[in-house]
N, C-alpha and C positions, 0 to 999 in steps of 0.2 A: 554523701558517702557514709556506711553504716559505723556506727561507733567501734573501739574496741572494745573485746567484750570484760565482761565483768567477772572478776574470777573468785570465786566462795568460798573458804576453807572450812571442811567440816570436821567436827572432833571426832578422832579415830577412835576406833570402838571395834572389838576384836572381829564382830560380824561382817564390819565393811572391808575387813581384807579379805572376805572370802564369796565372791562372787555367788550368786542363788542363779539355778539352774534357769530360772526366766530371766532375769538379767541377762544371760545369755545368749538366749535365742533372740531377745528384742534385740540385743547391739549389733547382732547376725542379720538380724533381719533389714536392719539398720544399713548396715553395710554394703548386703545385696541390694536394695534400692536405690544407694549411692553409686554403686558402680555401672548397673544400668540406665539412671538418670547421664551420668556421664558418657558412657557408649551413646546414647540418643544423641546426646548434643554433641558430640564428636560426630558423627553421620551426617547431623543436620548440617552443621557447620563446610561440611566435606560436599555435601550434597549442595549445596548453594557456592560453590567456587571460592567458598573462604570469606564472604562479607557478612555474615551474618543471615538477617533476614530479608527476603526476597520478594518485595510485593509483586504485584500483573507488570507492573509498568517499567520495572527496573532492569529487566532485563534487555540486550543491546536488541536496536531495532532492526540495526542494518546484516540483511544474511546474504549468503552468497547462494545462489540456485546452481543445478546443472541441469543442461540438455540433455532430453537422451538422444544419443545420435543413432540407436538399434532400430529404432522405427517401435520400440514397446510404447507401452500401456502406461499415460501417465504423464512423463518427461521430466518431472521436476520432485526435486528430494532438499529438502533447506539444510545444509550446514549443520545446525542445532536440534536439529528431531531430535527428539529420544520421546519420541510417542507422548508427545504431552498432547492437549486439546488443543483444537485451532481457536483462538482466540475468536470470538462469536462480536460482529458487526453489523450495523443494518448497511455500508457500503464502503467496497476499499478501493480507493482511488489511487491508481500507476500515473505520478506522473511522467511523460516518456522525454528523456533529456539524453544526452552526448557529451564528447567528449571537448567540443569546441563549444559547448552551452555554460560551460560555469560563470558568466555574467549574468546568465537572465535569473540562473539560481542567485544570485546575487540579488537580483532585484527581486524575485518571487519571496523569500527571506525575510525581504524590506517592507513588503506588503502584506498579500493575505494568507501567506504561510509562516507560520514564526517560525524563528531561527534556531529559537532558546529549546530545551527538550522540557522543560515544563509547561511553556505556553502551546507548544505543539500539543503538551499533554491536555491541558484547559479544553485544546478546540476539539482534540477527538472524541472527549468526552462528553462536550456539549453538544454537537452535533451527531454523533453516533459514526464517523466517517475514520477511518484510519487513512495514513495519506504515507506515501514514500516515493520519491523518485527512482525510476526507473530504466536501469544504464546497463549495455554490456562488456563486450573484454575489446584492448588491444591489444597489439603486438609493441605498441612503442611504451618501450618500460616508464620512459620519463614523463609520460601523462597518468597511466596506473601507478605512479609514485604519487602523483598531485593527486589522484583521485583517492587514494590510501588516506593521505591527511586529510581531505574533507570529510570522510567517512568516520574517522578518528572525531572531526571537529563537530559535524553537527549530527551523526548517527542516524541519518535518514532515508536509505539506500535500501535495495531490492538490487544486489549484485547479479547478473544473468551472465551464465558460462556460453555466450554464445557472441561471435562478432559482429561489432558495433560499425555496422557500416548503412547508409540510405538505401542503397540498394535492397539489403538482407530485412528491412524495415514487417513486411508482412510476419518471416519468423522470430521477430524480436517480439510481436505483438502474440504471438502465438503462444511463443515463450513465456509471456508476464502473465496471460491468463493463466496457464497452467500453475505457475508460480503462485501466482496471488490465491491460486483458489486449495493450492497445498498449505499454504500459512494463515490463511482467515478462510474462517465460515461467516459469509457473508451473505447478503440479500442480494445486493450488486453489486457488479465489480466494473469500474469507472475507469476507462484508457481516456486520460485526457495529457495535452501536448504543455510544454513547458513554457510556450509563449503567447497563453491566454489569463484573461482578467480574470478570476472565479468567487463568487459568494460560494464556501464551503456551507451557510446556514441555509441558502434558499435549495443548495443541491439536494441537504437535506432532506428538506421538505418535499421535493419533488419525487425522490426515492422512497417515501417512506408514503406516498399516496397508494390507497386500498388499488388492487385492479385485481381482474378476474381471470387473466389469463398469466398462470405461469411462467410463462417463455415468451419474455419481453428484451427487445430490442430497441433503446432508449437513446435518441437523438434528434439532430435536425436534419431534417431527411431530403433527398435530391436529386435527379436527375440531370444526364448531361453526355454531350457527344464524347462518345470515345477517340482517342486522339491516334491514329497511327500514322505519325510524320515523326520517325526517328530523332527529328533536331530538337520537337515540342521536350516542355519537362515531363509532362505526364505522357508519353509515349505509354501506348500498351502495346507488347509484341506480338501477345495473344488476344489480339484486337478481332482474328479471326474469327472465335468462338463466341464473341459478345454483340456482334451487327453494329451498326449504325450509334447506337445508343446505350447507354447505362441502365440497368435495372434501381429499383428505389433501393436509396443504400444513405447511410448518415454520414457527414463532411465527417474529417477526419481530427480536428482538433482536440473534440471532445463527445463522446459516445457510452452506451453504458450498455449492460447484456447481465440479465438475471441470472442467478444462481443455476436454476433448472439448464438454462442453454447453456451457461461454461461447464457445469459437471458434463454434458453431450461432448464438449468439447475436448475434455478431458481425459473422457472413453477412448476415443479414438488415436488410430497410432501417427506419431508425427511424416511420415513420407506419404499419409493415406489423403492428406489436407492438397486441392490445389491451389497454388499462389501467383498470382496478379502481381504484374508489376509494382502497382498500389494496394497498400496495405487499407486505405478504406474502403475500395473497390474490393479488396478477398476474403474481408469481415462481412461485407454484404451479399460477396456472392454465396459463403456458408449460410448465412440465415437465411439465404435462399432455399435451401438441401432443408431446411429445417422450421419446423413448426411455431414461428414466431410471430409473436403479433408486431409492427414497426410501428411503434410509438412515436408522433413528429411532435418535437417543440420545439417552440422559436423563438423562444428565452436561452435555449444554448447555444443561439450563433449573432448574438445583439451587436450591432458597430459601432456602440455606443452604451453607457449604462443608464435602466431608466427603471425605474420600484419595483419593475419585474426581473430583470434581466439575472443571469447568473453564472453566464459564460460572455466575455465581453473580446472579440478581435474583429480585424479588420476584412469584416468581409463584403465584399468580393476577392478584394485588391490583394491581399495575402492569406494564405492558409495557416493566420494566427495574425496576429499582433506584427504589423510593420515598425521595424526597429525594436524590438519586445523589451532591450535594456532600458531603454528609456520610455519607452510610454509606458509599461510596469509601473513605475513611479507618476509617471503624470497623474495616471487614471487615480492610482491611491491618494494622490492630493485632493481629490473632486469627493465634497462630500454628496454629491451625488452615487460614487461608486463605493465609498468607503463606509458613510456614517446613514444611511440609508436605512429604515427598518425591516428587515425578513420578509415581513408582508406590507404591500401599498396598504396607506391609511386609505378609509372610505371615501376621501375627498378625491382620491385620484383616480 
């Protein structure tokens, strides 16, 4: 704290009561720079919502989107625009959760997503990946009240104005692109589901390898008979239009689509898109329409963790992680999934 100051008495002398025409204009001058110094910091302070100062990271993470329901150009506008830059990433990962999911959040938390908003902070910055879960509206107030205080408590939401129902699942996914890609300028943009194991370091890596074609479509990639028996879960209605069989298209858990293909997808207006019962089935029928190279790894569908792995659920048997609250936790016990290095040492 600066001392008080020191105060001098000078012997008066008839000169000093009478101010010199420079003495003047400096105190003037003096004065004008203090009053603009202060209008500066008065803006500043005003312009930053009253905390002072504002680094990249301090501002709230969680925003709220809206649809457009006109069928325009676009679809999604954040809450907070006031025409700042999109925050520049090499990859920003949706995770896609609900309104009956807040355990597996619970356990995703406990493992390889931190809780805290500075360890969250550590991992985006070590890995170049931004990460938010990704949720939309109900109608029943007392679950959007719970969802209020989670949003309060860990700030890591990607709010979508669109209903949260399984069915609507294709426009929710349509929704987070457009979203994701209004708020980061990213390299790739990563829909992965909320009840998978994930190394965020090795994703890294994988997203940030050189390749040669722009318009990449990045997963583990499948074929498989189309189901039209109404009782099945995967029923397609418009089972008509696809024959027998699936086109190559990436399981649904976890998936990625370069920058160049979601701005495509961005262009286009929301009633222009057709949608598939299945929402991994209607991501693959667009990259169909569209000039993409399909990228197959089989490090993002492992049923088990092993030095390569980076996406870890149960597959065949579930379209993620069987009981996800609690094998979340298992697999983080296993320093095979958890304490594992980036890259297999040479011996493996």
């Amino acid at each position: 704290m600066p001392s008080s100051p020191k105060l001098f008495h000078a012997r008066s002398s008839p000169l000093a009561t009478r101010p010199t025409r420079s003495t003047v204009l400096i105190f003037s001058a003096l004065l004008i720079f203090a009053i603009v110094s202060f209008l500066f910091a008065l803006s500043s302070f005003l312009y930053s919502g009253g905390y002072g100062y504002r680094c990249r990271n301090s501002d709230p993470r969680s925003v709220r989107v809206l649809w457009d329901r006109t069928g325009n150009k676009g679809g999604a506008g954040g809450d907070d625009d006031h025409g700042t830059k999109r925050p520049k990433v090499m990859g920003f990962v949706g995770i896609q959760t609900g309104f009956g999911s807040a355990g597996r959040r619970r356990s995703l938390r406990k493992t390889w997503m931190p809780s805290d908003r500075q360890g969250l902070q550590r991992l985006e910055e070590a890995t170049g990946l931004a990460f938010r879960f990704i949720i939309g509206r109900t109608n029943d107030k007392s679950k959007m009240a719970e969802l209020k205080k989670e949003v309060a408590e860990y700030d890591d939401f990607i709010l979508l104005d669109i209903e949260e129902e399984y069915s609507k699942l294709p426009y929710k996914t349509l929704a987070f692109f457009k979203a994701a890609y209004a708020l980061f300028d990213s390299e790739f943009y990563v829909k992965a589901d909320d009840d998978i194991y994930l190394r965020p370091d090795r994703l890294s890596l994988l997203l940030a390898k050189e390749r040669s074609h722009s318009q990449t479509y990045l997963g583990c990639m499948k074929k498989g008979p189309v189901f039209t028996d109404p009782k099945l879960k995967w029923y397609e209605p418009l089972s008509y239009l696809l024959g027998k069989e699936y086109f190559l298209h990436a399981y649904g858990p976890i998936y990625a689509l370069s920058a160049d293909v979601v701005a495509s997808l961005v262009a286009l207006r929301n009633n222009s898109f057709r949608m598939f019962s299945n929402e991994d089935v209607t991501i693959g029928a667009w990259m169909l329409a569209m000039n993409v190279n399909h990228e197959d790894n089989r490090a993002l569908c492992e049923p088990d963790c092993t030095p390569t792995s980076i996406a870890v659920w149960d597959i065949p048997k579930c379209s993620g992680l069987c009981n996800p609250e609690r094998k979340l936790l298992e697999l983080h016990r296993k320093d095979t999934c958890s304490k594992t290095p980036t890259l297999p040492s040479e011996d493996e």
